[in-house]
C-alpha positions as CSV (number, residue, x, y, z in Angstrom):
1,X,35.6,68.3,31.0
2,X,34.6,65.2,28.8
3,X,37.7,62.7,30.0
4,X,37.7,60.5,27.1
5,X,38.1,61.8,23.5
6,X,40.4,59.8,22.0
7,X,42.2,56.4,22.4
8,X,46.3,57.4,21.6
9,X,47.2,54.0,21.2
10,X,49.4,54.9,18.2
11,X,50.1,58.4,16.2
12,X,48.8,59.4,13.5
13,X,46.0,57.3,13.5
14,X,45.0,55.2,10.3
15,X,42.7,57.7,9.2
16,X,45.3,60.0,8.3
17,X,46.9,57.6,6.1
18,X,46.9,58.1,1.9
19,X,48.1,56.3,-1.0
20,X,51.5,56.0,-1.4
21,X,53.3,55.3,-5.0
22,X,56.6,54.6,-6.3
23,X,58.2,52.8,-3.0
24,X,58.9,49.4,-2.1
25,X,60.0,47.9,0.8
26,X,63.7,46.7,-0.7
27,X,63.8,50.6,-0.4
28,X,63.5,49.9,3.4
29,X,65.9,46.9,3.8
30,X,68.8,48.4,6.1
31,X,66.5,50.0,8.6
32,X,65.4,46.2,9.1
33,X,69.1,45.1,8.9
34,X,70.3,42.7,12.0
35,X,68.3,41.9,15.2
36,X,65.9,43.9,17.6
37,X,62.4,44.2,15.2
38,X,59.3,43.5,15.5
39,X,56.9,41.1,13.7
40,X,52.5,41.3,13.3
41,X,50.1,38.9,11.9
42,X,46.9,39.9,11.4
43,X,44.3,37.4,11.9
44,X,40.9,39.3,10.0
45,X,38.6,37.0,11.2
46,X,35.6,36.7,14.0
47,X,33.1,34.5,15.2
48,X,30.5,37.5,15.3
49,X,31.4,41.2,15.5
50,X,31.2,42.7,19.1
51,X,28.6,46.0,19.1
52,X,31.4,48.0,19.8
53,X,34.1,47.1,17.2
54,X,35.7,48.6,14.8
55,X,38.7,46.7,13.9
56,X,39.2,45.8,10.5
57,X,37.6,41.5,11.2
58,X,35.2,39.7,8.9
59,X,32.1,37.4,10.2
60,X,31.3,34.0,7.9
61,X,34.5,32.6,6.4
62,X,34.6,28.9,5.9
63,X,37.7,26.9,6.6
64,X,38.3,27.4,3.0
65,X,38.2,30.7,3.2
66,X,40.7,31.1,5.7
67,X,43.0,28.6,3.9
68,X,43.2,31.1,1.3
69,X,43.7,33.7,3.5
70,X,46.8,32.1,5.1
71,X,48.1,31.2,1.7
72,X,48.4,34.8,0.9
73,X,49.6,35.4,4.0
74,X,52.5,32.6,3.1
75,X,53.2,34.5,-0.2
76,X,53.9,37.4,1.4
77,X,56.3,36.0,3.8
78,X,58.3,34.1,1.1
79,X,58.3,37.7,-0.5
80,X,59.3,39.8,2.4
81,X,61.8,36.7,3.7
82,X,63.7,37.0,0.0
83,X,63.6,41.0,0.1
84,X,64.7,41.0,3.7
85,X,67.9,38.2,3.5
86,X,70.8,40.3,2.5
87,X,70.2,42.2,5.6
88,X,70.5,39.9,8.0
89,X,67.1,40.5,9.6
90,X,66.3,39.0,12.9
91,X,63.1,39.5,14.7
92,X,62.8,39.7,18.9
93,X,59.1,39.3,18.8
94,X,56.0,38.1,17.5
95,X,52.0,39.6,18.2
96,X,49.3,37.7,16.2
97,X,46.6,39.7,16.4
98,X,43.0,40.0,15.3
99,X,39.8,39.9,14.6
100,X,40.2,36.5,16.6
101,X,43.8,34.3,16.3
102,X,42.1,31.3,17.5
103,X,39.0,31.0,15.6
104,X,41.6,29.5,13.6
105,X,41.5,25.4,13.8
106,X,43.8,23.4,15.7
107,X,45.7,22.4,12.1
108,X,45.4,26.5,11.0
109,X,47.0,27.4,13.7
110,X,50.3,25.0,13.5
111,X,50.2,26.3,10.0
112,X,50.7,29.6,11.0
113,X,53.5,28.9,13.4
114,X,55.1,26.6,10.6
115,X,55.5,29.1,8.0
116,X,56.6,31.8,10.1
117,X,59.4,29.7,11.7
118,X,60.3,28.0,8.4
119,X,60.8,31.0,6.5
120,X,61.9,34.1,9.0
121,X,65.0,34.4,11.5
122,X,63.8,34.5,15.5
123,X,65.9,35.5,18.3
124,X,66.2,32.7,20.5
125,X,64.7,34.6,23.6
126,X,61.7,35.8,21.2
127,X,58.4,37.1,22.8
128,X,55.4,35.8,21.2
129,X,52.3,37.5,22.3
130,X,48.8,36.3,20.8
131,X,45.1,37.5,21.4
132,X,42.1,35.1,22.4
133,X,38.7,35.2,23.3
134,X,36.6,32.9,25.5
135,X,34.5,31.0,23.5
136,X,37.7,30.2,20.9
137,X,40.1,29.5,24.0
138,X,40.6,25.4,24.2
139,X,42.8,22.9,25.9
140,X,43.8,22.2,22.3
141,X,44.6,24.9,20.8
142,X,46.7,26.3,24.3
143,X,48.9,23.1,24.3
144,X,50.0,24.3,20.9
145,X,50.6,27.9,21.9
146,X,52.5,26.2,25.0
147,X,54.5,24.0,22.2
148,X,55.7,27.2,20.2
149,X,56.7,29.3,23.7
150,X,54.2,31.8,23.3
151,X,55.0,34.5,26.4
152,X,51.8,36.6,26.7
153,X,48.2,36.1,26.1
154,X,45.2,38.7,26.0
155,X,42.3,37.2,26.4
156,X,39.0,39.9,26.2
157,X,36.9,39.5,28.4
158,X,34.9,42.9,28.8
159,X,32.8,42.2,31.9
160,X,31.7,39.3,34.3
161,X,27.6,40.0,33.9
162,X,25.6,38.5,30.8
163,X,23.5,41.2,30.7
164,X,26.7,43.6,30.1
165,X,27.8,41.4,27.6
166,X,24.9,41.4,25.4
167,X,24.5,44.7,25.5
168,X,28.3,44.4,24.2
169,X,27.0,42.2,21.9
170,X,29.5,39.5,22.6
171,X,29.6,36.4,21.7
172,X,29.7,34.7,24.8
173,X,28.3,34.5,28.4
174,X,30.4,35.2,31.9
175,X,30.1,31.5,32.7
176,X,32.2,30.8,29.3
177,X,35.0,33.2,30.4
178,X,35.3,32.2,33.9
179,X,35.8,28.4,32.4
180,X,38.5,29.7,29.6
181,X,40.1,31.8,32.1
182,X,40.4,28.7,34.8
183,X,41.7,26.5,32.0
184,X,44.0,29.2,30.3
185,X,45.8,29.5,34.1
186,X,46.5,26.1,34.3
187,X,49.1,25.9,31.7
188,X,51.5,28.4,33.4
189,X,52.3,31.0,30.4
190,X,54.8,33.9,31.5
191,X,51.6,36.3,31.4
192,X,48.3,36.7,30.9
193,X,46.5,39.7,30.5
194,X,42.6,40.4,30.3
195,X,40.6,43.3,29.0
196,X,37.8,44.8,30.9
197,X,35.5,47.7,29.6
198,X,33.8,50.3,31.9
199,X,31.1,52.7,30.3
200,X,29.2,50.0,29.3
201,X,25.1,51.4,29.0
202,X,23.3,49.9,32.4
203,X,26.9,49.1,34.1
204,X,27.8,50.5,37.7
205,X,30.8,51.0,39.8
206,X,30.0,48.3,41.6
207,X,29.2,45.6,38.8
208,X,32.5,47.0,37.0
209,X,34.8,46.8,40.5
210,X,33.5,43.1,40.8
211,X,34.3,42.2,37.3
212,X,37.4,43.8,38.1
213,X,37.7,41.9,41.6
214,X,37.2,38.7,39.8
215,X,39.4,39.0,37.2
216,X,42.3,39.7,39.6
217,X,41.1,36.8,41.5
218,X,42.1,34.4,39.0
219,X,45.9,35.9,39.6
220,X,46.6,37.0,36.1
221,X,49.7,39.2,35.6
222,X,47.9,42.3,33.9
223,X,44.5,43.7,33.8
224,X,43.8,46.7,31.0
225,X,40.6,48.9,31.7
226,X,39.0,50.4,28.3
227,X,36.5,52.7,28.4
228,X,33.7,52.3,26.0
229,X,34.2,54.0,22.9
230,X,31.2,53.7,20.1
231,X,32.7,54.9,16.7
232,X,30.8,54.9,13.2
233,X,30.7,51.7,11.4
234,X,29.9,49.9,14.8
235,X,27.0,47.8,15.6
236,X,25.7,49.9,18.6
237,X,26.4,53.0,17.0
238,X,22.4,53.2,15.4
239,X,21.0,52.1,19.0
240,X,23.0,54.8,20.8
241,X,22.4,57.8,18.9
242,X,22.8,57.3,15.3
243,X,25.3,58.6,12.6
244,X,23.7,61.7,12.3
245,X,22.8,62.5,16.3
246,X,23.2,66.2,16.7
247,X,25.3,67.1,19.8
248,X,27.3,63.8,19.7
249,X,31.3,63.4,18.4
250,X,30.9,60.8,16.0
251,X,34.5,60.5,13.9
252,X,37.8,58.1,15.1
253,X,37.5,60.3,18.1
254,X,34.5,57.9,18.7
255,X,30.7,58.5,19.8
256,X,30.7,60.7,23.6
257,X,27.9,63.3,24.3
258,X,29.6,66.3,25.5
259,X,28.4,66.4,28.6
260,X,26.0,64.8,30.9
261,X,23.1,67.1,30.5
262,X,23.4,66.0,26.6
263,X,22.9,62.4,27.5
264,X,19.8,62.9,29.4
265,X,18.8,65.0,26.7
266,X,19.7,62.2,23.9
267,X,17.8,59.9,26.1
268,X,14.4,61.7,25.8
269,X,14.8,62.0,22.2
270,X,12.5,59.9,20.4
271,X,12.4,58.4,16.5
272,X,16.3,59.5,16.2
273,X,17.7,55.8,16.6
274,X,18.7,55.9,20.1
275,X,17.2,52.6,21.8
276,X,15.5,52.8,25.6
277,X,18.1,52.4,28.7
278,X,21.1,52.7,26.4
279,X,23.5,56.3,26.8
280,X,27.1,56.7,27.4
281,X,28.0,58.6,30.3
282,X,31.0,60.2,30.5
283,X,30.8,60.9,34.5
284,X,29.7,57.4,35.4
285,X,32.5,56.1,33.5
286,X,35.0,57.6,35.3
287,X,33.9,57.0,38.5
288,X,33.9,52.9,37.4
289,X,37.4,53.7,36.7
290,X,38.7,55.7,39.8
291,X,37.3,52.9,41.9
292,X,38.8,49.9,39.9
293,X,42.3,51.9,39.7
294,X,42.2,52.1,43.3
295,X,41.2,48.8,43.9
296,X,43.6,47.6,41.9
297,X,46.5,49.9,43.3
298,X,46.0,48.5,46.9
299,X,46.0,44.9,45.6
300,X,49.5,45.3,44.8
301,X,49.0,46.0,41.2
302,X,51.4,49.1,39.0
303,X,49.9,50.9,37.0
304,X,51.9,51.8,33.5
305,X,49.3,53.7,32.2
306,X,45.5,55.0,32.0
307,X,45.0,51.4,30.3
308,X,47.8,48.7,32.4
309,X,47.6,47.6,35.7
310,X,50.7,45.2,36.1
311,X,50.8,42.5,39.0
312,X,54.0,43.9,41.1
313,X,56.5,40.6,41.2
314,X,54.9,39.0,38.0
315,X,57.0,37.9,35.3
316,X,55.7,39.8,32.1
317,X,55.4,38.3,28.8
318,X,57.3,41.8,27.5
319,X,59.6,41.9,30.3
320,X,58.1,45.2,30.6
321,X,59.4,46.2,34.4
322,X,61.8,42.9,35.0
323,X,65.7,43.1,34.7
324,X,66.5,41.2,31.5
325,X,69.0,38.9,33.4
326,X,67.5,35.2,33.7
327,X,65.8,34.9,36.7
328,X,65.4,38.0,38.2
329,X,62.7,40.3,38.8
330,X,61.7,43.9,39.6
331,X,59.2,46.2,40.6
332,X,60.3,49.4,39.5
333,X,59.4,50.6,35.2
334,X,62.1,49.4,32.4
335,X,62.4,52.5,30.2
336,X,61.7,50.9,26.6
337,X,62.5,53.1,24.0
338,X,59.3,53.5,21.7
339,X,58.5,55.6,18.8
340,X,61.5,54.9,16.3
341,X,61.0,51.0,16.4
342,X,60.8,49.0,13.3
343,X,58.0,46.5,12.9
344,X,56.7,44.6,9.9
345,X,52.7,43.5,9.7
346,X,51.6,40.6,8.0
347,X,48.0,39.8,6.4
348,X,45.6,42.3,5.4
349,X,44.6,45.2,8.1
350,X,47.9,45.3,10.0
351,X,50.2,48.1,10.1
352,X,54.3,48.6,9.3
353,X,56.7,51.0,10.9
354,X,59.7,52.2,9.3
355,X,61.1,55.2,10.5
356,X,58.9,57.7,9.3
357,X,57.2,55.4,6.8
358,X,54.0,54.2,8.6
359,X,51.8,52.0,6.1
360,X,48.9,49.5,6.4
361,X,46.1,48.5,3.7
362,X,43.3,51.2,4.1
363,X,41.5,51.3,7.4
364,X,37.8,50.0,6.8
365,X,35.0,48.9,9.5
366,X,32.1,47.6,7.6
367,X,32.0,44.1,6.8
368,X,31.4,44.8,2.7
369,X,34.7,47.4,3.2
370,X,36.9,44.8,4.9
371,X,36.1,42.1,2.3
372,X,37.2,43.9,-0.8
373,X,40.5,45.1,1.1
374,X,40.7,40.9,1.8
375,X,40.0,39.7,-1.6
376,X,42.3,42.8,-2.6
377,X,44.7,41.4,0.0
378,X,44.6,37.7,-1.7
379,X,45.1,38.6,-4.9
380,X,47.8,41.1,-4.9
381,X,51.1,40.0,-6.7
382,X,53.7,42.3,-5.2
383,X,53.4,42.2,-1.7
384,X,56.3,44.6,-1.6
385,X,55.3,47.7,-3.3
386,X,53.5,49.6,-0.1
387,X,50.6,51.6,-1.5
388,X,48.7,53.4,1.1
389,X,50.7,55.2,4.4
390,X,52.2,58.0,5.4
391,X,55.9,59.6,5.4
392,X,56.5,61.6,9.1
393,X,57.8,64.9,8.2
394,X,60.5,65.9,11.6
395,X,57.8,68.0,13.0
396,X,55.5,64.9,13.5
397,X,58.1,62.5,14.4
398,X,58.5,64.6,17.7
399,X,54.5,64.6,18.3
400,X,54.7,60.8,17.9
401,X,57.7,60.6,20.1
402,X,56.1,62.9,22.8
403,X,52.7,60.9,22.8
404,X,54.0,57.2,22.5
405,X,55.9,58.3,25.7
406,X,53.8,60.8,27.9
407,X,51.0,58.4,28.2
408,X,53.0,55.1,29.2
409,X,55.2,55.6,32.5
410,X,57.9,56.2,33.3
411,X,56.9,58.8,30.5
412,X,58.6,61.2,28.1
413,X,63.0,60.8,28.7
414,X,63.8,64.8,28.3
415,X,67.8,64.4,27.5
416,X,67.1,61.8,24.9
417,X,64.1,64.2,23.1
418,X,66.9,67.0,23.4
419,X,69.6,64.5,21.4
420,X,66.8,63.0,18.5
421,X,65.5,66.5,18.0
422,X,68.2,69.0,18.7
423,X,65.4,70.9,20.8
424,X,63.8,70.7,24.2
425,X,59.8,69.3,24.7
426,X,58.9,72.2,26.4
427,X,59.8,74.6,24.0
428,X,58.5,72.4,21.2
429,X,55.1,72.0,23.0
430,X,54.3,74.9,25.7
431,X,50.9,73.1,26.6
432,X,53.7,70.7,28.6
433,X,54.3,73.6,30.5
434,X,50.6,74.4,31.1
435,X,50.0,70.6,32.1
436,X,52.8,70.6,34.5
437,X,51.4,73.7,36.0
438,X,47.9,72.4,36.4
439,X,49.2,69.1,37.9
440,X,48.5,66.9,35.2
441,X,52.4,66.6,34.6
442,X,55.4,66.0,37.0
443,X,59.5,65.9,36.5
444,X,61.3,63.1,38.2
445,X,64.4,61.4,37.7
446,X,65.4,57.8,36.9
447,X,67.9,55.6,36.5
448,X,67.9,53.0,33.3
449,X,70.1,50.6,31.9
450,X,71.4,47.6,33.7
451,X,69.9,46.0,36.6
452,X,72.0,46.3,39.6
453,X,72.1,49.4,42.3
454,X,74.2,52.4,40.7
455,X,74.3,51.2,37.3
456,X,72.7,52.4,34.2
457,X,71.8,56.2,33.1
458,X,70.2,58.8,34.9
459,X,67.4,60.4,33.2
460,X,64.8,62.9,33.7
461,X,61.1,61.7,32.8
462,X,58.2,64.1,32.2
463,X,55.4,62.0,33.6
464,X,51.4,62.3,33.7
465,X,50.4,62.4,37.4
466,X,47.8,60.3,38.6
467,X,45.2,62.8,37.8
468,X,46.9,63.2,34.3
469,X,46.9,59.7,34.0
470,X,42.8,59.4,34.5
471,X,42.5,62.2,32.3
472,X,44.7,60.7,28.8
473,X,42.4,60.2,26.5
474,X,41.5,63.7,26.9
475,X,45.2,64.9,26.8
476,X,46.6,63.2,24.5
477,X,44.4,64.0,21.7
478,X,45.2,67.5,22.3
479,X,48.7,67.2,21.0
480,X,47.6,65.9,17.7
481,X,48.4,68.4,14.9
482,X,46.1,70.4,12.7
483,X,47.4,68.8,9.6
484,X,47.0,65.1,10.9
485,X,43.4,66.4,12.9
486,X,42.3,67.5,9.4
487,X,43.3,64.3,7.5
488,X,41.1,62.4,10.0
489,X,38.6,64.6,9.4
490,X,38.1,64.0,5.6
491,X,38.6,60.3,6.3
492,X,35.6,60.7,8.4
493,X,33.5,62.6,5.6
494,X,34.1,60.1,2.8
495,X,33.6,57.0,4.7
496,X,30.6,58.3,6.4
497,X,28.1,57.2,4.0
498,X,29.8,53.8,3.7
499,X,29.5,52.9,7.2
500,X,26.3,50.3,7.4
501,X,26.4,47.3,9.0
């Protein structure tokens, strides 16, 4: 069993997107009516691309370039503040996310802040959540994010060990992380999060559990583990086993031999693009992970899913697993509904949720790809005529309800599926049934709501053991549908030729 096939961070993924015609988001305006929504800036824009990435980010902008960037950017909100007004919309949060937020400069960066507080309605207990990276993270540009109350920073750190780094191809050395991270603790945010990756070519269990060790060390709230996923368009893609490797899943599923024996094979393949010492290893990988799971689980640490390990105790910067009262705190899961939220995106490469109306500009990798959807981007006129998404028939509103739930704990609420849908998960998905029979699966009940003993609703949760929970990125993909699988698919197909570096 190959354990990771697919990251389900969202459903469906951008590759099943189209063009859309003939709507507009004043079409949209009541399902953003009043408080409670959600709010993304993409920032496109990177020092250097990391071997593994592929995000829609661009390498080489001047300043000026990003100036013109963000004065797109400002259009837009001046266009979706105008649309948005009779409706009373009020956002609860803000993520800014990249490519890199803070390769912006010190001045950049109040300008973003300005225009987004100047022109669109807050709640006054917002959560603003932004994404850094060491060799961008200064004392400078913190004290601003201190001055504008951001809550959470992700800061991606990957590994502790130069030589995994550059075979990452990140920008910067351990040294420079261990100094960002020291100075990002010392002005106090709610919480900090950092990313770690595992399945890195040459890595151990034991480098990974002390990169792991370390990071915890530092007494950050949250640590997320990623496994290394190679997809086409990516730097390392050519040294690993090329775009053409036979034996090798190469799509959005991302770039895994299908089992070991296929990596030693790949290994003594020669002329085919697949540089010495370099091979992902499915087995290895998830060894890395047992250990740092279990490292992390006797340190005190929750895990929420395959990805989050949450300090117990800490004050999250999503008040994920904390009573919402001031001051109080708690170790047990909040229940957050997810999967019919509303949430706008900003810039060029982020993505919208209405409803059923999912929409984004068209998902690109390669840096000549990403440029025309910017310059595309800068130039449009109507930022409110949405051109390229997809509309959720019912049948895949439940498989996006069902994933966005089973793979986060406390997992999928079974009375509340039963209400949306008018049907029961298990008779709408039997391999439920299979998965709770193998073990992978597990019915327990819960009580959300308000914080206090006795109070709140009692639900029943279909969760992922922890066995299930090791194995999602093999699950979860399983629950895709044929139509959305098949969309991907022919993504795949027509952007394969495009994808150089």
């Amino acid at each position: 069993m190959d354990p990771y096939i697919q990251y389900m961070y969202s459903y469906p993924h951008k590759t099943a997107y189209g063009p859309l015609t003939g709507i507009s988001l004043k079409d949209y305006g009541a399902q953003l009516a009043g408080p409670g929504h959600s709010l993304y800036l993409h920032i496109p824009f990177c020092q250097t691309k990391c071997g593994y990435c592929d995000l829609f980010s661009v390498t080489g902008q001047s300043r000026q370039e990003i100036d013109r960037y963000l004065d797109a950017v400002e259009r837009q909100i001046l266009q979706y503040a105008a649309a948005l007004a009779p409706f009373k919309t009020c956002f609860s949060d803000l993520t800014i996310g990249g490519g890199t937020p803070l390769l912006l400069s010190e001045a950049q960066l109040r300008r973003v802040f300005s225009m987004l507080f100047a022109h669109l309605p807050f709640e006054k207990e917002r959560k603003i959540v932004i994404e850094t990276a060491p060799a961008q993270t200064t004392a400078g540009k913190l004290k601003i994010l201190k001055e504008v109350g951001v809550t959470r920073i992700s800061m991606g750190i990957q590994s502790f060990f130069d030589a995994e780094l550059q075979t990452l191809k990140r920008q910067h050395l351990a040294d420079c992380a261990r100094r960002a991270l020291e100075l990002l603790m010392t002005f106090a945010f709610p919480c900090v999060n950092v990313d770690l990756i595992y399945g890195i070519p040459g890595q151990t269990a034991d480098t990974f559990l002390a990169s792991v060790k370390e990071a915890a060390a530092f007494g950050v709230e949250e640590i997320f583990l990623y496994p290394l996923y190679i997809r086409h368009g990516a730097r390392l893609e050519r040294e690993l086993a090329g775009r053409t490797q036979p034996g090798v899943r190469g799509s959005a599923d991302g770039l895994w031999a299908e089992d070991p024996k296929q990596v030693r094979d790949l290994r003594q393949k020669k002329g085919e693009g697949v540089q010495k010492g370099l091979q992902l290893d499915p087995e290895s990988a998830f060894l890395q992970y047992r250990e740092a799971a279990a490292f992390l689980q006797k340190e005190g640490f929750r895990q929420d899913s395959m990805r989050r390990f949450v300090r117990m105790g800490a004050f999250t910067g999503d008040l994920s697993g904390m009573c919402r009262e001031a001051g109080q705190r708690a170790d047990t899961r909040r229940f957050e509904e997810c999967g019919f939220g509303t949430s706008l995106a900003l810039g060029c490469g982020g993505r919208s949720y209405l409803g059923g109306l999912h929409f984004c500009t068209p998902y690109k990798i390669c840096r000549q790809d990403c440029l025309d959807q910017l310059r595309a981007y800068e130039a449009e006129e109507d930022y409110l005529q949405i051109r390229h998404g997809i509309s959720l028939s019912k049948e895949e509103e439940k498989r996006r309800y069902v994933i966005r739930h089973l793979l986060i704990r406390p997992g999928l609420p079974m009375e509340r599926y039963q209400t949306y849908f008018g049907t029961g998960a298990m008779e709408d998905f039997p391999l439920l049934k299979e998965w709770l029979q193998e073990g992978y699966l597990i019915l327990h009940g819960m009580r959300y709501g308000k914080c206090g003993e006795g109070e709140g609703i009692e639900e029943t949760f279909l969760a992922l053991t922890d066995e299930g929970l090791a194995l999602s990125d093999h699950l979860g993909p399983q629950l895709i549908s044929p139509a959305v699988r098949r969309k991907m698919e022919e993504w795949e197909m027509d952007n394969r030729s495009s994808h150089k570096a």
